[in-house]
C-alpha positions as CSV (number, residue, x, y, z in Angstrom):
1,X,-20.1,5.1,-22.6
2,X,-18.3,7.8,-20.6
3,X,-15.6,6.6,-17.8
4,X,-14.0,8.7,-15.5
5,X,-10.9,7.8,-13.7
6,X,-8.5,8.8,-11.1
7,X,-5.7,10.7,-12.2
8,X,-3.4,12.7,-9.7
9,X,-5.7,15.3,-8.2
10,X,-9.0,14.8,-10.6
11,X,-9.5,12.1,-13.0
12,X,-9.5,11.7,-17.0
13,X,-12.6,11.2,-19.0
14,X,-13.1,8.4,-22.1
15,X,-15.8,8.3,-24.3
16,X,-15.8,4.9,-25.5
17,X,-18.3,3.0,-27.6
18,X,-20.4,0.3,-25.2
19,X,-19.3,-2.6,-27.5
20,X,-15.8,-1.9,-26.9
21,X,-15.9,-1.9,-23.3
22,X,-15.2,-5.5,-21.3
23,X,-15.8,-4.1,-17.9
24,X,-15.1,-0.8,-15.4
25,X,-13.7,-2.2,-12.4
26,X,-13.4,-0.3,-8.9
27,X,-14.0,-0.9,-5.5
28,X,-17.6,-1.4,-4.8
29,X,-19.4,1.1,-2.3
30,X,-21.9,-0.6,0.4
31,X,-25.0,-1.4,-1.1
32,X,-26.7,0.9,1.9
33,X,-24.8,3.6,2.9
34,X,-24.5,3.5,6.6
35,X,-25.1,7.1,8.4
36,X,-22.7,8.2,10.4
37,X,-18.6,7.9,11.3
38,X,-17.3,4.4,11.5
39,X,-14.3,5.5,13.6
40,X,-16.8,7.8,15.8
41,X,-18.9,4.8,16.2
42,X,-15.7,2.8,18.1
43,X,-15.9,5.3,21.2
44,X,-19.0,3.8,22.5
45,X,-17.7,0.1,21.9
46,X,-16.4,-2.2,24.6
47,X,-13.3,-2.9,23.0
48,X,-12.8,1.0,23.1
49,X,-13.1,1.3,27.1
50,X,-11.2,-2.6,27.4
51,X,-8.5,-0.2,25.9
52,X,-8.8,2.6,27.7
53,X,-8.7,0.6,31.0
54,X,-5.3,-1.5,29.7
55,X,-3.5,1.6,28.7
56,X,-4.1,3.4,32.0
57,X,-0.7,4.5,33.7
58,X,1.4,2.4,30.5
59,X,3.5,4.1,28.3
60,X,2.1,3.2,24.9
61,X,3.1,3.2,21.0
62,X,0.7,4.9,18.7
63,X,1.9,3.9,15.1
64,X,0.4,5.8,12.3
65,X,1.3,5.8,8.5
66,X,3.4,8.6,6.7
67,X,2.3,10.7,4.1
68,X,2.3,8.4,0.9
69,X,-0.5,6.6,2.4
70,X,-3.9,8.3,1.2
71,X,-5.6,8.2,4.8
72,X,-7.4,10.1,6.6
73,X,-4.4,10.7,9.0
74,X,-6.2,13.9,11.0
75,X,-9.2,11.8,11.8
76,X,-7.2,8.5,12.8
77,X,-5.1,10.4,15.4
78,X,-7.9,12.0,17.0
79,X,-9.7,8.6,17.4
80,X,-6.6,6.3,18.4
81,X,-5.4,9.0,21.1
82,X,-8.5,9.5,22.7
83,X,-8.6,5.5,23.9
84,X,-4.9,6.4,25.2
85,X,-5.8,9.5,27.2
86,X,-4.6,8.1,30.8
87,X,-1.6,6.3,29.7
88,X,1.7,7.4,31.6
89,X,3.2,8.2,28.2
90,X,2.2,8.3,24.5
91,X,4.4,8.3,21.6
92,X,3.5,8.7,18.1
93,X,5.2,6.9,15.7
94,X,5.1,7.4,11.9
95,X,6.5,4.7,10.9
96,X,7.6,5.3,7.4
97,X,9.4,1.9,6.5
98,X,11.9,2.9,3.8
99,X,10.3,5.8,2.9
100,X,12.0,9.6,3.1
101,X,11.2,10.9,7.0
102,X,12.4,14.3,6.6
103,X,9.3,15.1,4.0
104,X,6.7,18.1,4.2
105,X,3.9,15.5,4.6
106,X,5.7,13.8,8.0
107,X,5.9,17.1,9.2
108,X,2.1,17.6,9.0
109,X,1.4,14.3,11.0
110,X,3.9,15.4,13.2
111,X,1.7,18.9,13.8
112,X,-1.6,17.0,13.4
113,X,-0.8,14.2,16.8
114,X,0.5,17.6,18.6
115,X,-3.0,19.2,17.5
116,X,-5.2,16.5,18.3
117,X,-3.5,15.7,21.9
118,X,-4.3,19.5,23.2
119,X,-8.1,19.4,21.7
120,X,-8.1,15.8,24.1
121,X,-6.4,17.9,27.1
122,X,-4.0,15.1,27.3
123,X,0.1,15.4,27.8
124,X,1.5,16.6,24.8
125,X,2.9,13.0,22.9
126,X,6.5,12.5,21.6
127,X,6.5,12.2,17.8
128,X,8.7,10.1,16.2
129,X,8.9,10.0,12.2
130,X,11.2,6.4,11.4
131,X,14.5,6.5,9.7
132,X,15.6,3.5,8.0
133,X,19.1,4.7,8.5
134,X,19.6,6.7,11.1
135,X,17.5,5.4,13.9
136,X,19.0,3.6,16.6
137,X,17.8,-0.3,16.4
138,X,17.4,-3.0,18.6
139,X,18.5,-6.6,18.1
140,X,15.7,-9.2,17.8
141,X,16.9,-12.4,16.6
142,X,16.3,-13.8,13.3
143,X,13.6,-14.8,11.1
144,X,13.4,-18.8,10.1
145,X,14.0,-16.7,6.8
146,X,17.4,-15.7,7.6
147,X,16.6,-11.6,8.5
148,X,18.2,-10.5,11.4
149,X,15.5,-8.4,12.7
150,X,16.5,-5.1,13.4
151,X,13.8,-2.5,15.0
152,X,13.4,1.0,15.9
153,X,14.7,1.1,20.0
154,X,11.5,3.6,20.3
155,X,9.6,0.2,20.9
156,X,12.0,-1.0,23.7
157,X,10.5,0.9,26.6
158,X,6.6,0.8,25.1
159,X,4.2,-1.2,27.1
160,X,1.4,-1.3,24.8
161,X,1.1,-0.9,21.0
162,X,-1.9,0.6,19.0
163,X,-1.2,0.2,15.5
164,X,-3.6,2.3,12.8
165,X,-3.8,0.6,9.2
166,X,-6.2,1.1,5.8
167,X,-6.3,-2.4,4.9
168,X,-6.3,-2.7,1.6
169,X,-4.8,-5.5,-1.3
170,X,-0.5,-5.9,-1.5
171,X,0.6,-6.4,-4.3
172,X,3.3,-8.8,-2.6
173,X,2.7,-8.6,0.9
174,X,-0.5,-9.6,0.4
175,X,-2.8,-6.7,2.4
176,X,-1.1,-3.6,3.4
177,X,-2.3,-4.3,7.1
178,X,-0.9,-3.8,10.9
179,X,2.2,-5.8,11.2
180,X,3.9,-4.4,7.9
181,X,4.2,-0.5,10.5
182,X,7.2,-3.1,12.5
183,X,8.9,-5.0,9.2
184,X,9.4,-2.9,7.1
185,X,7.3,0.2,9.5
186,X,10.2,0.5,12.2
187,X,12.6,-1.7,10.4
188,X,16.4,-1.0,9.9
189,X,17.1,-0.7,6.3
190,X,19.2,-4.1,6.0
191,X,15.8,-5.8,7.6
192,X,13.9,-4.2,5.1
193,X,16.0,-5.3,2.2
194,X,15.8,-8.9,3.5
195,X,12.2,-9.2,3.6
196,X,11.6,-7.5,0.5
197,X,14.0,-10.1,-1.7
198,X,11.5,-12.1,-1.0
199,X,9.1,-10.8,-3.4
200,X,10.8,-12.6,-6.0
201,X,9.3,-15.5,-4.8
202,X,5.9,-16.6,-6.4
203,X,3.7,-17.0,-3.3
204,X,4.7,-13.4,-2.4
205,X,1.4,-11.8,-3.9
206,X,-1.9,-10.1,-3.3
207,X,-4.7,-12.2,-1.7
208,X,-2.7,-14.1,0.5
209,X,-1.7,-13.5,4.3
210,X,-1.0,-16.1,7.4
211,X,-4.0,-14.1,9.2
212,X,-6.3,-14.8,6.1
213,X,-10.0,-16.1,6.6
214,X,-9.3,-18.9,4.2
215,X,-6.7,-21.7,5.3
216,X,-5.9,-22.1,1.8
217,X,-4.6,-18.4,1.5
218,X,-2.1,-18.0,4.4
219,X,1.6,-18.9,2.6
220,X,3.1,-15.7,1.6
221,X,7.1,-15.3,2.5
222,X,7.2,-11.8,2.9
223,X,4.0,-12.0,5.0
224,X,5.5,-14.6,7.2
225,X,8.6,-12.6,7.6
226,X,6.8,-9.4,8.4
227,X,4.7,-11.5,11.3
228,X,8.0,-13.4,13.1
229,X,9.3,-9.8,13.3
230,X,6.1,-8.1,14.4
231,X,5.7,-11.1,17.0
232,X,9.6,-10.9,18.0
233,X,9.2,-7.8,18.5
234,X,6.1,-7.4,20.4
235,X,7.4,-10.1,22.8
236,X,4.1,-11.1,24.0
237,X,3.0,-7.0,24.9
238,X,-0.6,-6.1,24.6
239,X,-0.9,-5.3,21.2
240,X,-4.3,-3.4,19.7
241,X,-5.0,-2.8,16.1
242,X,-7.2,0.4,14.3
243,X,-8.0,-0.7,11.1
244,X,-10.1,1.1,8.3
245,X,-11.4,-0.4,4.4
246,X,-11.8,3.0,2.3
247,X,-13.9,3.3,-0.6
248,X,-14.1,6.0,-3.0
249,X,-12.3,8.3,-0.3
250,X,-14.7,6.9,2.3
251,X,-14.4,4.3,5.3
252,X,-16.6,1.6,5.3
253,X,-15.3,-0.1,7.6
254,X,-13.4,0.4,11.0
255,X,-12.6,-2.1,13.9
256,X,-11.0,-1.8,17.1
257,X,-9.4,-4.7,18.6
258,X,-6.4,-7.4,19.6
259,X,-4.5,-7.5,16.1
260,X,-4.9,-10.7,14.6
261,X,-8.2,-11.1,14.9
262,X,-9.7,-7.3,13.7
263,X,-7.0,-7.5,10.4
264,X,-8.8,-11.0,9.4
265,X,-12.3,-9.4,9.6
266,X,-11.2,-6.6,7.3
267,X,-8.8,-8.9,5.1
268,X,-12.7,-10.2,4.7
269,X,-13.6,-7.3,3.8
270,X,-11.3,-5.7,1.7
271,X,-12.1,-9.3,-0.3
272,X,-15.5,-8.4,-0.9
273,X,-15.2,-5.0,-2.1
274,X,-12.4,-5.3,-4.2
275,X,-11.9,-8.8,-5.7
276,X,-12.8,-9.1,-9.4
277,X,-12.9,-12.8,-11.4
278,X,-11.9,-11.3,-14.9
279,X,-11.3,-12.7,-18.5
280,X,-8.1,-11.7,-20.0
281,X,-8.2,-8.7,-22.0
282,X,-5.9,-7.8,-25.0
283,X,-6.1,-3.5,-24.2
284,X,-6.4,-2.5,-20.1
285,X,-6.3,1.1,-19.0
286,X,-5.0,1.2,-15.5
287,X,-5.5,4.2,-12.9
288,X,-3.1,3.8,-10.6
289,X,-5.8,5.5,-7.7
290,X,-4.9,9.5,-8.2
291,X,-2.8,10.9,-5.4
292,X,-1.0,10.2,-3.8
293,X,-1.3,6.5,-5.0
294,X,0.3,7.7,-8.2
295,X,2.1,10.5,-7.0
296,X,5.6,8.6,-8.5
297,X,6.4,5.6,-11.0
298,X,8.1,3.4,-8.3
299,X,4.4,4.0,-6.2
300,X,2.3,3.7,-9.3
301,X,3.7,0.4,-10.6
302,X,1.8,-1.6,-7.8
303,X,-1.6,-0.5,-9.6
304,X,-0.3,-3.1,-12.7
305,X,0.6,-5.8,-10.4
306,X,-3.0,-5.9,-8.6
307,X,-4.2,-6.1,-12.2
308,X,-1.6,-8.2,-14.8
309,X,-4.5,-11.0,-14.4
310,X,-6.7,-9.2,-16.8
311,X,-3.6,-9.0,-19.2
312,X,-2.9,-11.2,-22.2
313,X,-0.4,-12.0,-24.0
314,X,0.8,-9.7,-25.8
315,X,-2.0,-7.4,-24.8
316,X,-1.4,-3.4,-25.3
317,X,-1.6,-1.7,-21.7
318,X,-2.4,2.0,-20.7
319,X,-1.3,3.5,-17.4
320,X,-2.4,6.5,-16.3
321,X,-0.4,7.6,-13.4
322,X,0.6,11.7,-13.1
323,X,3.7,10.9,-11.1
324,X,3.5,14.7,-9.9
325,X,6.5,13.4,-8.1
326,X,8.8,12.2,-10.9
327,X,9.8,8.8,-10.9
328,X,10.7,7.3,-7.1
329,X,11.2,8.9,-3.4
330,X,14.8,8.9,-3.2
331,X,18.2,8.4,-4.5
332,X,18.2,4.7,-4.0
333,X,14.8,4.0,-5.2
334,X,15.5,5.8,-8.3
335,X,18.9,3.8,-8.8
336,X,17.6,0.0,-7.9
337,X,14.0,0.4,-9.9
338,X,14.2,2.9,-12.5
339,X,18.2,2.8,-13.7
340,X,17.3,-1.1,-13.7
341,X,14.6,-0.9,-15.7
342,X,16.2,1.3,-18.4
343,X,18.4,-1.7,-19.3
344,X,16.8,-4.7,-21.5
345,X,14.0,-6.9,-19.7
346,X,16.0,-9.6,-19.5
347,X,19.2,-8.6,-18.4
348,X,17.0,-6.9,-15.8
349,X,15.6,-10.3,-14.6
350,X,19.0,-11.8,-14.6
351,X,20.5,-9.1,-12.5
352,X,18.5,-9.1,-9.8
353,X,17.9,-13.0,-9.8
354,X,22.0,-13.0,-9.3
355,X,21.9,-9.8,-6.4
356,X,19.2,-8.5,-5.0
357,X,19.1,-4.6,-3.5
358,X,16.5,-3.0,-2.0
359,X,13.6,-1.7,-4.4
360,X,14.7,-4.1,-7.0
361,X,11.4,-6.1,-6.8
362,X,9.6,-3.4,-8.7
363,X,12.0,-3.5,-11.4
364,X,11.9,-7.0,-11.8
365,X,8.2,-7.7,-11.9
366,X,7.9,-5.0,-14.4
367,X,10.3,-6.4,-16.6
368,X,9.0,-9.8,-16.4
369,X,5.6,-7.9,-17.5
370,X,7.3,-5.7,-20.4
371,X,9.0,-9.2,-21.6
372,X,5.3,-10.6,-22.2
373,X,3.0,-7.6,-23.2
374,X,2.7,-6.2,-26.7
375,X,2.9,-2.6,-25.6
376,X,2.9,-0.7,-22.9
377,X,1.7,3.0,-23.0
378,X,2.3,6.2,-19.9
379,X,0.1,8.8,-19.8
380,X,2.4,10.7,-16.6
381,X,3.6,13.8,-16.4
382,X,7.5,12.7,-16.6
383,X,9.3,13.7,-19.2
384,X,8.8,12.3,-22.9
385,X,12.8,10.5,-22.9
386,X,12.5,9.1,-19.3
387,X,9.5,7.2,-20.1
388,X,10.6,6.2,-23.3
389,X,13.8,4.8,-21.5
390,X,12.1,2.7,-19.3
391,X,10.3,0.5,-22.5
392,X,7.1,2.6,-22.1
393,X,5.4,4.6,-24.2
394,X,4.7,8.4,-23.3
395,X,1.2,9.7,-24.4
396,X,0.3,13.1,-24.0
397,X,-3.6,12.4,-24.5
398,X,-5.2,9.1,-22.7
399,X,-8.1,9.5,-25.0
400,X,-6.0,8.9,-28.5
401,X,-4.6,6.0,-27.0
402,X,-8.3,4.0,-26.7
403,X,-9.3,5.8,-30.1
404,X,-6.2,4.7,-31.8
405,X,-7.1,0.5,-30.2
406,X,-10.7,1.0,-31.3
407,X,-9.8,1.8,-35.1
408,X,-7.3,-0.7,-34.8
409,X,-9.7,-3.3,-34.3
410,X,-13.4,-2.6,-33.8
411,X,-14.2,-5.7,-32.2
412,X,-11.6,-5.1,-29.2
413,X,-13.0,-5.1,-25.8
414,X,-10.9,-2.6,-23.3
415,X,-10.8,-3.1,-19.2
416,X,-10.7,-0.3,-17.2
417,X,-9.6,-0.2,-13.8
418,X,-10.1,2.5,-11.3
419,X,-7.9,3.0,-7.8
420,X,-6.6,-0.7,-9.2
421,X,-3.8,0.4,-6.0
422,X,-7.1,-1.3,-3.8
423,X,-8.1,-4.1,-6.6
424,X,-7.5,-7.9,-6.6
425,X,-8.2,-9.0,-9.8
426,X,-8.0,-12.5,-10.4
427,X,-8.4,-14.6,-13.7
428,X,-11.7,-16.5,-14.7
């Protein structure tokens, strides 16, 4: 059998015998394509002219995501500000959480809202890219959590909020989704570092969200968090959402609409086209999505959290993430996950369990992996001796790696996952 799978810009090819293979797992395309744009589709719906009419003479928010999100941000900010055309005042906000601002990508949306605004004939928008640190913030109270919610002062003045998201799986905020652009979108960094302690807990994980469909799926801490800050926040303002589900690099699925109600139908939605019941497997081979999904280790790592379920005990694991962008965005992403991780697993756990900093979750669910899997094997285009300080293993040829398991033990059955960033995989 011959499987293809994302890796930065292109993809890597295996040539694997059919017996050995336990499944290929990627989002699933609509049975019948549907002709034509989703997002073009919204202009002629009425929530499209209800929002029109309630932006009309308001000064309104337009929050977009920045440029480690793979979306289609061109075609989003043509579509959001043509429903805001008569308000008083539009301001686009790329709302970048803890993220770098000042970043060649930013700069693009930036250009790209500008861009789209003069093809619309409409006043040219204010563009503001979020900085965790250097933003001025606004005092809003505090969680039942404990997090003093701190948020960008560019929503003080905003009478209306349009908030673009891809909704797609979390791999501990459950869906990335609309109110994650406040907490951690707009959020100071001390906010952010709050919420994100709490994916330590074990509720904090992919599937689960207070907006889901399913009653039985709505406790997640750092969801909860991120909604009494969105709704703090907020403070009872109209509040729209434009949400898109993407597969293969295409929407199937957009929605205009009130917030909680449009994120629900795609949280749906996103279940359906990429929620996998697996057995445990004993090899996985893990694309982390291509970029810019895997455009760093500290972005790629999500890819074997939305996919540890198919793991076994002890099971051998291949990730193929290019990490064209070495290891993490930043000096204090690089410090809190990968300098963590270079120490032993379980001093790693201990660590963080005793202080928690910011981007310390990632370290600490891959060490908890690393403490129960047999190997673990990087095919990346860091160097050889960073990798291998990290408890992985570098591999210079994907392709060996499967060869090597299959001689190894001829009966083994290998699970592949492709743009696992957008899975849910759940056990049998």
């Amino acid at each position: 059998m011959k499987i293809r799978l994302r890796y930065g810009a292109g993809d890597l090819s295996f040539a694997v015998p059919d017996a050995n293979v336990a499944g290929v797992y990627r989002p699933i395309p609509p049975e019948v394509p549907e002709s034509g744009s989703h997002l073009a589709a919204l202009a002629a719906t009425p929530e499209a002219e209800r929002l029109r009419e309630e932006s009309r003479g308001r000064s309104a928010l337009f929050f977009v995501a920045d440029a480690t999100r793979d979306e289609p941000h061109a075609d989003i900010l043509e579509t959001g500000l043509a429903y805001l055309v008569e308000a008083r005042e539009v301001v686009v906000v790329v709302a970048t959480g803890s993220h770098r601002a000042d970043t060649p990508g930013n700069c693009e949306i930036a250009a790209a809202a500008v861009g789209a605004a003069s093809r619309l004939r409409m006043p040219r928008p204010r563009v503001v890219v979020h900085d965790c640190r250097r933003a001025a913030f606004t005092d809003h109270g505090v969680t039942s959590r404990g997090n003093r919610i701190l948020l960008s002062s560019v929503l003080d003045d905003a009478e209306l909020c349009l908030i673009s998201s891809d909704v797609k799986h979390h791999w501990f905020a459950g869906y990335s989704n609309p109110l994650k652009y406040f907490l951690p979108g707009i959020a100071a960094f001390e906010s952010i570092e709050r919420n994100h302690r709490l994916a330590l807990e074990p509720d904090s994980t992919f599937g689960r969200h207070p907006f889901h469909p399913d009653p039985a799926r709505r406790t997640n801490p750092v969801a909860e968090d991120m909604l009494e800050a969105s709704e703090r926040g907020l403070d009872h303002r109209p509040s729209w959402a434009l949400v898109t589900v993407k597969v293969e690099e295409r929407i199937v699925h957009a929605a205009l609409g009130p917030l909680s109600g449009v994120t629900a139908e795609a949280m749906d939605r996103v279940d359906r086209v990429a929620t996998f019941s697996v057995d445990e497997s004993t090899r996985v081979v893990v694309s982390a999505g291509g970029s810019p999904e895997d455009d760093t280790l500290y972005l790629s790592h999500r890819a074997v959290e939305l996919t540890r379920a198919a793991v076994s005990e002890g099971a051998e694991i291949l990730l193929l993430a290019e990490c064209a962008g070495g290891i993490a965005d930043g000096r204090a992403a690089y410090e809190n996950f990968y300098a963590e991780l270079t120490r032993p697993p379980d001093e790693v756990l201990r660590r963080i369990r005793d202080g928690y900093r910011l981007y310390q979750h990632k370290a600490f669910k891959f060490a908890e992996l690393l403490s129960r899997v047999g190997s673990f094997h990087l095919r990346s285009a860091l160097p050889d001796d960073d990798v291998r300080a990290a408890h992985l293993i570098p591999v210079p040829d994907a392709q060996s790696v499967v060869d090597a398991w299959v001689r190894e033990d001829p009966a083994c059955r290998i699970a592949f996952f492709d743009e696992a960033n957008r899975l849910c995989v759940l056990p049998k």
